[in-house]
C-alpha positions in Angstrom: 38.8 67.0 141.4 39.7 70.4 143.4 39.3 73.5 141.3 43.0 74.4 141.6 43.9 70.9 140.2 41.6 71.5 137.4 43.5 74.7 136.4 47.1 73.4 136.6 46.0 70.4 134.6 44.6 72.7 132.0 47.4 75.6 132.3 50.2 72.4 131.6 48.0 71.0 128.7 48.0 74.6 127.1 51.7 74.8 127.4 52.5 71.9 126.3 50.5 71.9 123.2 51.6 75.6 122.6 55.6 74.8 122.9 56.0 70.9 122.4 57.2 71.0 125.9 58.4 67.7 127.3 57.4 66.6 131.0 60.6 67.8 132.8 60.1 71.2 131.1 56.5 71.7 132.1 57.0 70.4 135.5 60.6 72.8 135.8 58.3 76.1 134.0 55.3 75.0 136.9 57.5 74.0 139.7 55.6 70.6 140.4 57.3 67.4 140.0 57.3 65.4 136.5 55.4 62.5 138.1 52.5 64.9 139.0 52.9 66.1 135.3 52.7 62.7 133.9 49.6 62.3 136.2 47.9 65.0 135.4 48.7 64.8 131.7 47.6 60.8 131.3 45.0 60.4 134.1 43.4 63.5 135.1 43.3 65.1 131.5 41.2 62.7 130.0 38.5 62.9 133.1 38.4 66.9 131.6 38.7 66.6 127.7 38.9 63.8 126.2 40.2 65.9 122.6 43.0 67.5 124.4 43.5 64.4 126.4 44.5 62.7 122.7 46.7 65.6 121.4 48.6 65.9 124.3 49.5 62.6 124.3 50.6 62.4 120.6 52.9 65.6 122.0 53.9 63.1 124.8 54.5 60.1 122.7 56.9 61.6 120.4 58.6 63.0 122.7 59.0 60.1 124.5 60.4 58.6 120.8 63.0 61.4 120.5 64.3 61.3 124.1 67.3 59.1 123.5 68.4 61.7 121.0 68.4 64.4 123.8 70.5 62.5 126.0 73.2 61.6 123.4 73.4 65.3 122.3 73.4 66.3 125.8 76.5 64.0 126.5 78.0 65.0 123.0 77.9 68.7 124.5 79.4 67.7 128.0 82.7 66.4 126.8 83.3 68.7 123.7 83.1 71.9 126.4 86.6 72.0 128.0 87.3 71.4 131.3 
């Protein structure tokens, strides 16, 4: 793996450990895409740090439980705004 790969894969881990971040908002606050996120979170992590590796997917995994909250209270504050 390429020493700026490495970095990003660690810089994303740190923020998304610090801030609960979910993949959209890492990949939006590191202007990469969420599938190279996802990647680096659940493939290339692991390869680094096995420990960080684990907590960032329990960060992931909950997120991923809550997410259909999100988009209900995202379309709950579409249509109360007025037109």
């Amino acid at each position: 793996m390429q020493e700026y790969i490495q970095k990003r894969v660690l810089e994303i881990c740190a923020y998304i450990l610090e801030t609960g971040a979910t993949v959209r908002q890492a990949a939006r606050r590191f202007n990469v895409s969420k599938s190279t996120v996802h990647k680096d979170m659940t493939e290339r992590l692991p390869s680094l740090n096995k420990e960080l590796a684990a907590s960032v997917r329990q960060i992931l995994e909950q997120n991923k439980a809550e997410r259909h909250l999100r988009g209900g209270e995202a379309t709950r504050q579409k249509y109360r705004q007025p037109a």
